[in-house]
FITIRO-501904 format. One line per field, with one value per residue (C-alpha): residue number from 1; z, y, x; residue in one letter. Coordinates in nm, 4 decimals, padded with zeros to 6 digits. Example, Ala and Ser with C-alpha at 12.3 -4.5 7.8 and 13.67 -1.06 7.14 Angstrom:
pos: (1  2)
Z: (00.7800  00.7140)
Y: (-00.4500  -00.1060)
X: (01.2300  01.3670)
code: (a  s)
***
This chain:
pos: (1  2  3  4  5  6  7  8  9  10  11  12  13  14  15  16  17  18  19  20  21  22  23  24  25  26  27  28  29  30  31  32  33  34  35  36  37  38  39  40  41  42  43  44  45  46  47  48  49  50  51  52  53  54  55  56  57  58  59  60  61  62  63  64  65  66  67  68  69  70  71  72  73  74  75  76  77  78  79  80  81  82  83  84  85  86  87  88  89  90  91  92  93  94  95  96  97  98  99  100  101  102  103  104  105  106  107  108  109  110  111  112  113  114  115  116  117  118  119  120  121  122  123  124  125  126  127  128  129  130  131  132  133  134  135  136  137  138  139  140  141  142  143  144  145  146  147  148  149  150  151  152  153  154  155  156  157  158  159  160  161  162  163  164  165  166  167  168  169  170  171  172  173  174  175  176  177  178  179  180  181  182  183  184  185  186  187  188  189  190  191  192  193  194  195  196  197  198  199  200  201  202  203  204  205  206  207  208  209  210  211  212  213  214  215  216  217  218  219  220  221  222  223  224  225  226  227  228  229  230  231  232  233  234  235  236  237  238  239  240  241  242  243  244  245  246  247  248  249  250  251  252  253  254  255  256  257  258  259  260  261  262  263  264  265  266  267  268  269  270  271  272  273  274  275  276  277  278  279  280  281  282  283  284  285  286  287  288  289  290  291  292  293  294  295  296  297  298  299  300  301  302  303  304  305  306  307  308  309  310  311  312  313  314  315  316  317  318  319  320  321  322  323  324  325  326  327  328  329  330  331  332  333  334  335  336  337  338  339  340  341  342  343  344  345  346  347  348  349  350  351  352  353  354  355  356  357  358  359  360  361  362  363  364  365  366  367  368  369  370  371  372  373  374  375  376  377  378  379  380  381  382  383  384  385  386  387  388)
Z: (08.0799  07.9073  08.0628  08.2254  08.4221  08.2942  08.4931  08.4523  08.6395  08.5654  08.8169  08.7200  08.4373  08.2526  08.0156  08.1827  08.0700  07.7446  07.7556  07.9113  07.6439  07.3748  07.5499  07.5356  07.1635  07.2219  07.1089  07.4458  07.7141  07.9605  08.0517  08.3238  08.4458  08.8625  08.9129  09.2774  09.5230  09.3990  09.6867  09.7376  10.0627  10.4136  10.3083  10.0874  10.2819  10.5363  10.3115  10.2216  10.6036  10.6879  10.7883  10.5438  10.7653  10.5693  10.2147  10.2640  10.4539  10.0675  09.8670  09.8745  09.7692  09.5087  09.3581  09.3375  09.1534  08.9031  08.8583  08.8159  08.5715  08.3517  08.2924  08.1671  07.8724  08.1094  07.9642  07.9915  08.2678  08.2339  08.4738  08.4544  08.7821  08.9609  09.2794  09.1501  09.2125  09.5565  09.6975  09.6009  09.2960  09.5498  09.6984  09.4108  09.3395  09.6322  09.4761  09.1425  08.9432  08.8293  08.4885  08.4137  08.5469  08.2380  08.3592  08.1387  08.2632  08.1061  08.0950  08.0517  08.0128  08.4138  08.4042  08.1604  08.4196  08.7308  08.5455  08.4603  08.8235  08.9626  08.7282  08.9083  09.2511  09.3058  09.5311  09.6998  10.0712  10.0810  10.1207  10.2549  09.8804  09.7492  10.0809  09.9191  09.6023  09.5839  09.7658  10.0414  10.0979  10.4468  10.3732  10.4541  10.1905  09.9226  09.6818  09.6975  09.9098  09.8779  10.1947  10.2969  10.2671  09.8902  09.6719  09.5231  09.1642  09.3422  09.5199  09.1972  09.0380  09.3067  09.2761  08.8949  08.9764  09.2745  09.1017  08.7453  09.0793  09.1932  08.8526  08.8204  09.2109  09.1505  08.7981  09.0311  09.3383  09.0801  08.7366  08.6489  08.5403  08.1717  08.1408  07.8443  07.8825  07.6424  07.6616  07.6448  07.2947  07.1641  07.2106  06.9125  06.7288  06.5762  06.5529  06.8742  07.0280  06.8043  06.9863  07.3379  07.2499  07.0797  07.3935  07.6113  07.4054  07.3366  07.0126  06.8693  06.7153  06.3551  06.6075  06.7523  06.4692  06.4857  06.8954  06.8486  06.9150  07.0499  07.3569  07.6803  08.0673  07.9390  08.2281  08.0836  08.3606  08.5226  08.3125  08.1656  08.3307  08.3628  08.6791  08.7729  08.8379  08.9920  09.2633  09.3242  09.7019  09.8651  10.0739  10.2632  10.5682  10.4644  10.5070  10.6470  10.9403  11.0537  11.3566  11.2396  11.3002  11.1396  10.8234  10.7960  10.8320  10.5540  10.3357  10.3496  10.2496  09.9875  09.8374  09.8566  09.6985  09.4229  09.3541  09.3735  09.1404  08.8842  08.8942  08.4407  08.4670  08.7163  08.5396  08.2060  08.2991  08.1193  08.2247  08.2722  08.2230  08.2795  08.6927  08.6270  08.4771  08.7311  08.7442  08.8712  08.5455  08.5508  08.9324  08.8862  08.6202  08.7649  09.1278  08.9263  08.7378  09.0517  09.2724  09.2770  09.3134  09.6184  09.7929  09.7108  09.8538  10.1384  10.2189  10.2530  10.1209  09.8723  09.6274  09.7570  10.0287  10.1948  10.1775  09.7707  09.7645  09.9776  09.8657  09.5324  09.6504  09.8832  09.5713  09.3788  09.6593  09.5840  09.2461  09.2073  09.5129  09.3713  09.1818  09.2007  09.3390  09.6569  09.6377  09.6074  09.8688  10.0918  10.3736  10.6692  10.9824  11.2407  11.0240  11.1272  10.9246  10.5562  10.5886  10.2272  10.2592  09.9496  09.9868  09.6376  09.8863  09.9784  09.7955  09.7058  09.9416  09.8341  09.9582  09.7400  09.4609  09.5606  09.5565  09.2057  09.0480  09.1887  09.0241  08.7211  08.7049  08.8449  08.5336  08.2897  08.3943  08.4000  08.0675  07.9228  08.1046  07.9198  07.5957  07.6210  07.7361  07.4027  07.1715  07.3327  07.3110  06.9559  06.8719  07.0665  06.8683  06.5409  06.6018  06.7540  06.5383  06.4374  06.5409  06.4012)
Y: (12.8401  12.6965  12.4180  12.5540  12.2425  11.8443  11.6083  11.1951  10.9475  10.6490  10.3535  10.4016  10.1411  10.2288  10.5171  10.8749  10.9170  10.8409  11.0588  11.3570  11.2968  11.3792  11.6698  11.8477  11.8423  12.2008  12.5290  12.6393  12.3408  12.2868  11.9357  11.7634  11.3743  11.4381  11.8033  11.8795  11.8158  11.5257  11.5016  11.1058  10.9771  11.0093  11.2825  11.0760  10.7514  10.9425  11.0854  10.7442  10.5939  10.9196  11.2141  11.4807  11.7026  11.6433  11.6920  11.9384  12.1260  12.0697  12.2157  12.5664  12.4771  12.2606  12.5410  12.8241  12.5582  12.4789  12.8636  12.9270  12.6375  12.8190  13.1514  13.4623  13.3050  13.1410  12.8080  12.5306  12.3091  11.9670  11.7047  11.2779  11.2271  10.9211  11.0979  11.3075  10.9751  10.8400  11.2065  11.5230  11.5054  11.4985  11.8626  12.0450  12.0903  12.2767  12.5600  12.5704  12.5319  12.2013  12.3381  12.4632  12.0834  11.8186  11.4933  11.1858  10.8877  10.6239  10.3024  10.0131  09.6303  09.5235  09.1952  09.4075  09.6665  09.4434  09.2259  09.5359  09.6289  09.3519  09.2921  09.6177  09.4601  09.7523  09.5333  09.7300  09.7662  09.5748  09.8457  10.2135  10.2870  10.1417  10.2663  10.6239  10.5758  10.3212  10.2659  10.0304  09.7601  09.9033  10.2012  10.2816  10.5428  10.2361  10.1580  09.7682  09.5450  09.3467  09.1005  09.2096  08.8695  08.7886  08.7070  08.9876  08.9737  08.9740  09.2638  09.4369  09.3552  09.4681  09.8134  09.8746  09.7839  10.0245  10.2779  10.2183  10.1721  10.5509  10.6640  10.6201  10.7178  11.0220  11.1224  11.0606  11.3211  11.6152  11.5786  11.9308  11.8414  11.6983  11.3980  11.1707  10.8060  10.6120  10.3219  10.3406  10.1528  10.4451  10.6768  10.5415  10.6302  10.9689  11.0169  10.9569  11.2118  11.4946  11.4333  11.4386  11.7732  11.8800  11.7791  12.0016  12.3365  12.1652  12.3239  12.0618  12.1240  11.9642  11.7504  11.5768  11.3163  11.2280  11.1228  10.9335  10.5894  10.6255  10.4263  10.5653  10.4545  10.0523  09.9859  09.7434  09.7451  09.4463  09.1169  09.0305  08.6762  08.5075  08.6013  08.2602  08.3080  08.6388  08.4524  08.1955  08.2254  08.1788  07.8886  08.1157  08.3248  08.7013  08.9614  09.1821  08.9854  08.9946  09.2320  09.5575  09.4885  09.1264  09.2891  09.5616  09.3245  09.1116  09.3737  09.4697  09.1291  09.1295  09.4400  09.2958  08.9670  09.1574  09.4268  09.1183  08.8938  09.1210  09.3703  09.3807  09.4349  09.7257  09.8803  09.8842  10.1204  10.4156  10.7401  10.7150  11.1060  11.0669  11.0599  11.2927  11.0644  10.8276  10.4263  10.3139  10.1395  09.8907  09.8553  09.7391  09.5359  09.3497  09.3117  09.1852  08.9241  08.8170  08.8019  08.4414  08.3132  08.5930  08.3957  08.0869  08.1809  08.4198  08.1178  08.4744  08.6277  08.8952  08.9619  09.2260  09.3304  09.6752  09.5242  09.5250  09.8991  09.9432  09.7205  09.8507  10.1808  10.1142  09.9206  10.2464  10.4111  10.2277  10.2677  10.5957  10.7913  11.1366  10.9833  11.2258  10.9752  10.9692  11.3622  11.3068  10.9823  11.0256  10.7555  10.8281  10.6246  10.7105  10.5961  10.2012  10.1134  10.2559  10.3738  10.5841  10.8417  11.0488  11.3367  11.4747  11.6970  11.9621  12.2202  12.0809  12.2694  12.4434  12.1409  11.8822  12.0973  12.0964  11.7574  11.7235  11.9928  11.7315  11.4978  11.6326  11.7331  11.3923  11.2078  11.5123  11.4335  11.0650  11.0810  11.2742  11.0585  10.7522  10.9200  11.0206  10.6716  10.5530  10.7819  10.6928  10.3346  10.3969  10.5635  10.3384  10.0898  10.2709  10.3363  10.0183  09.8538  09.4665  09.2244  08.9149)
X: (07.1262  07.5105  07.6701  07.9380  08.0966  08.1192  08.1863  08.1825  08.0451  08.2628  08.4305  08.7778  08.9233  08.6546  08.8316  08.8406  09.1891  09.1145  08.7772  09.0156  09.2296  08.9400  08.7961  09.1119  09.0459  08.8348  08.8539  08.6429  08.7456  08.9463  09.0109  09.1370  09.1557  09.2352  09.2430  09.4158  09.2804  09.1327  08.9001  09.0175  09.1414  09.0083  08.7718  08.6447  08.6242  08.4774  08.1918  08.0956  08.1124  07.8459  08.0654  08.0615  08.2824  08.6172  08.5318  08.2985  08.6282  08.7833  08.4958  08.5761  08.9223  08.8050  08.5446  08.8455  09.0651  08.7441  08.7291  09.1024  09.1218  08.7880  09.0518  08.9143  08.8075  08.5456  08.6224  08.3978  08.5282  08.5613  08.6905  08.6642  08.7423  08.5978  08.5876  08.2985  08.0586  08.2381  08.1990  08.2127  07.9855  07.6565  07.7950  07.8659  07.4851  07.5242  07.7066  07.6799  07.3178  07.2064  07.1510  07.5156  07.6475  07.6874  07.7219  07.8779  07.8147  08.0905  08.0099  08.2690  08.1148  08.1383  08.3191  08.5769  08.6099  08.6332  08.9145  09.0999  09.0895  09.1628  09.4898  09.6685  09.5531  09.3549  09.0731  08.8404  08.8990  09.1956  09.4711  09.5517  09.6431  09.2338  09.0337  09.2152  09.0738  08.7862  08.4839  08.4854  08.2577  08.2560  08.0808  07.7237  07.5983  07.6086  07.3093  07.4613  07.6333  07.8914  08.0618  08.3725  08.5286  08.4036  08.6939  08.9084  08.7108  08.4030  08.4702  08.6401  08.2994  08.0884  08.2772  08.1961  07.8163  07.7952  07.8954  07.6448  07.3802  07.4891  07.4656  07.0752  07.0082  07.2194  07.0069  06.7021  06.8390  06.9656  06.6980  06.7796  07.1481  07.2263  07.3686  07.5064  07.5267  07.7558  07.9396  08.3468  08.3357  08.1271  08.3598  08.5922  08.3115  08.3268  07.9869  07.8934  08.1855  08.0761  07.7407  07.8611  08.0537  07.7417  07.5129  07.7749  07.8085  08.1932  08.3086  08.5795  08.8863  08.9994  09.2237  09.0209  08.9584  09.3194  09.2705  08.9704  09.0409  09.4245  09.4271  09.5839  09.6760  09.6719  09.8714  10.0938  10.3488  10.1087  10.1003  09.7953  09.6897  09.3744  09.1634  09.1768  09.5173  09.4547  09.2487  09.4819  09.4896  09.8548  09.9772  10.1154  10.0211  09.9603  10.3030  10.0296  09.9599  10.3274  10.4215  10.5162  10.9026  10.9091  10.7003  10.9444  11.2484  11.0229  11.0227  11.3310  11.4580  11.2237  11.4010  11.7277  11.6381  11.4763  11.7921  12.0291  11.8517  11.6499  11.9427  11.9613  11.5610  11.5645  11.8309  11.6519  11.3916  11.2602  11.1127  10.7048  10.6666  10.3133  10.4764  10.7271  11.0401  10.9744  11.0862  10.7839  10.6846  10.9671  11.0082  10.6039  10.6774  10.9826  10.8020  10.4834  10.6561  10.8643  10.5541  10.4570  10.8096  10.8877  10.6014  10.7652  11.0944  11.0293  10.6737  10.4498  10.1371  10.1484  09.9103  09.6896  09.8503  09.9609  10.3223  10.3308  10.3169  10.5397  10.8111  10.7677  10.8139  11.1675  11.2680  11.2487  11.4268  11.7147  11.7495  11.6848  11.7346  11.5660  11.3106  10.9899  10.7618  10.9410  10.8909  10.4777  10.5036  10.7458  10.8142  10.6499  10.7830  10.5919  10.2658  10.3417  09.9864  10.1299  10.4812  10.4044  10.1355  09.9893  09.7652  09.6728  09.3598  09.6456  09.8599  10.1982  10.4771  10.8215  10.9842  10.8554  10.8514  11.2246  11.2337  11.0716  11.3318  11.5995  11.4647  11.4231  11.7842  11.9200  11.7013  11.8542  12.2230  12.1819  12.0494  12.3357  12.5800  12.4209  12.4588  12.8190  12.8983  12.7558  12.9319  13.2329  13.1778  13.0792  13.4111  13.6449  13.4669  13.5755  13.8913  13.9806  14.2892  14.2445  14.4845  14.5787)
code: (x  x  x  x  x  x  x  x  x  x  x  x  x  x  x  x  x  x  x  x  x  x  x  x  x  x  x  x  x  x  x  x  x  x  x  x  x  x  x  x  x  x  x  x  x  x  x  x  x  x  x  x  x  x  x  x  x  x  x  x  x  x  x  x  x  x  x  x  x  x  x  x  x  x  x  x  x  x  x  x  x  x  x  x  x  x  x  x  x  x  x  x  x  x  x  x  x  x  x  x  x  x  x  x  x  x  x  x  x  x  x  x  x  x  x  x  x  x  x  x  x  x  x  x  x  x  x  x  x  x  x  x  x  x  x  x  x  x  x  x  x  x  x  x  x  x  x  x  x  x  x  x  x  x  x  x  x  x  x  x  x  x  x  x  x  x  x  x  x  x  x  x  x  x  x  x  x  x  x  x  x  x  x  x  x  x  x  x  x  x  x  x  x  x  x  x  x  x  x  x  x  x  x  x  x  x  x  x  x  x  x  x  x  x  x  x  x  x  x  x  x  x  x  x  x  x  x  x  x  x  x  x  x  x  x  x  x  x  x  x  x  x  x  x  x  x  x  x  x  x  x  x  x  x  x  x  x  x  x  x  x  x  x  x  x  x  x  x  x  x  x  x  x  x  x  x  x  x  x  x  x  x  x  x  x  x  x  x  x  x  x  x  x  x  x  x  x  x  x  x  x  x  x  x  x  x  x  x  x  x  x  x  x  x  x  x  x  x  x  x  x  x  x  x  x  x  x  x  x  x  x  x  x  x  x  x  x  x  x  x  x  x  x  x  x  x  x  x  x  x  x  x  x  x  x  x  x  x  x  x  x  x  x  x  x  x  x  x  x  x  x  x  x  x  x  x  x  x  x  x  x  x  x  x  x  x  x  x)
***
């Protein structure tokens, strides 16, 4: 029996987009990083704290979009998503045969992976934003354990080992499917990616040479600092343990501080059309570097918090109005715990793809505004008349 399906068993950080990226390199693939829905979130978090209920709601959902995605053509289907370990990966044996499921499991050196983590703040069970994507040390399905108070590496750490931990419990519970280990420095190897294709029934294009070893998702947007200085634990009390009205009032003044005095960065972004032209690169980058000094002036706690998201996300509000993350997480008020809410488990409505197709155009007219205003400028330039 053909493998039909691959999937990866990897702990985020550790190179699905860049493993994604390869696959697509196939004359009888289909590849995808996060296919919706994603099967992340409260579904997900619920699967892992003992109530299957919600994600198995999603499954039959998730099999018609795995079916769409094969086409006619009956495609091979392949998707790195690192939800397929944290849930849904141990009920998809459910419905389609071990032997047409290839597994890859992608291994990434664990202090690497935990340090690459923990440099976007994404701390396991910290936030709204990581309880939707990562495990949480809370759970009770876990092969590991891990306290809930250990320091933000620790806890990034403890993520990338609980997963590696699944990996060989989950080979144990489904022997029939095929999987292929390799480690994420491998896979710049050309030999050893003409042997994963191989393992799969993955015929390669002559492209895919050209993408082996092109690095993608680097997130550069957060500085690269030491994890010493990652841990260093605030003075401060933390914005999250405000009352909900003096947070909000904390966050807004947060916002202003940051549009009044890093104006010239925030206006120097760039479209990141890997979200849809959105600013969110910058506005990261410019809240990142201002972090440290915003608990120095406001006397608050930061790093890690639910606040950061959130005040990254008004910020981009403000300077871009339409901009199409807003359309994917809008600001829900009534939700006092995480005012911005993203569900990637249900189908995307006529409104927001409305509010996408604004944004689209707003970025297009901007664009061309900015170029006129430099020829313009260029010509005044030329045909100013010296004096003197």
């Amino acid at each position: 029996m053909r493998i039909k399906y691959v999937f990866c068993i990897n702990p985020g950080r550790a190179g699905s987009n860049y493993l994604t990226a390869l696959l697509k390199h196939s004359m009888n693939a289909v590849s995808e990083h996060e296919a919706m829905p994603i099967m992340n979130g409260r579904p997900m978090w619920a699967f892992n704290q003992g109530d299957e209920r919600p994600l198995r709601a999603l499954m039959p959902r998730k099999l018609a979009q795995i079916q769409q995605a094969r086409g006619r053509k009956r495609h091979i289907y392949c998707e790195t998503n690192h939800q397929f370990i944290n849930g849904f990966g141990y009920l998809l044996p459910e419905f389609l045969a071990q032997e047409e499921i290839g597994v890859v499991v992608l291994r990434r050196d664990v202090t690497a992976a935990a340090y690459s983590r923990l440099r976007i703040h994404d701390v396991p069970g910290r936030t709204t934003w990581t309880r939707d994507w990562l495990l949480d040390p809370a759970g009770t399905r876990h092969q590991t354990s891990v306290a809930a108070a250990a320091s933000p590496y620790t806890l990034c750490e403890w993520h990338v080992r609980e997963v590696y931990a699944r990996a060989e419990a989950y080979r144990a519970q489904f022997p029939h499917i095929t999987y292929f280990d390799v480690d994420l420095d491998r896979l710049n190897d050309r030999e050893t990616v003409l042997r994963l294709f191989e393992t799969f029934g993955i015929r390669p294009k002559p492209s895919l040479f050209a993408a082996i070893g092109q690095r993608v998702n680097e997130r550069n947007e957060w500085p690269k600092i030491s994890v010493a200085a990652l841990e260093q634990v605030a003075v401060y009390p933390s914005i999250d343990a405000l009352a909900p009205a003096d947070k909000a009032n904390m966050i807004n003044a947060i916002v202003a501080w940051l549009l009044e005095h890093r104006a010239a960065e925030l206006a120097a972004w760039t479209p990141n059309w890997a979200y849809m032209g959105s600013c969110i690169d910058q506005v990261t980058q410019v809240f990142a570097e201002a972090e440290r000094e915003l608990e120095r002036v406001f006397q608050i706690g930061l790093f890690y918090s639910e606040a950061e998201f959130q005040i990254m996300m008004k910020v981009v509000g403000q300077i871009r109005p339409h901009d199409a993350m807003l359309a994917l997480v809008p600001e829900n008020t009534d939700y006092a715990f995480e005012p911005f809410v993203l569900d990637l488990n249900q189908e995307i409505d006529g409104e927001v793809y409305r509010r996408i197709g604004i944004s689209f155009l707003t970025l297009l007219l901007d664009r061309a505004r900015m170029r006129i205003g430099k020829k313009i400028a260029s010509r005044d330039t030329i045909n100013r008349v010296p004096t003197g």
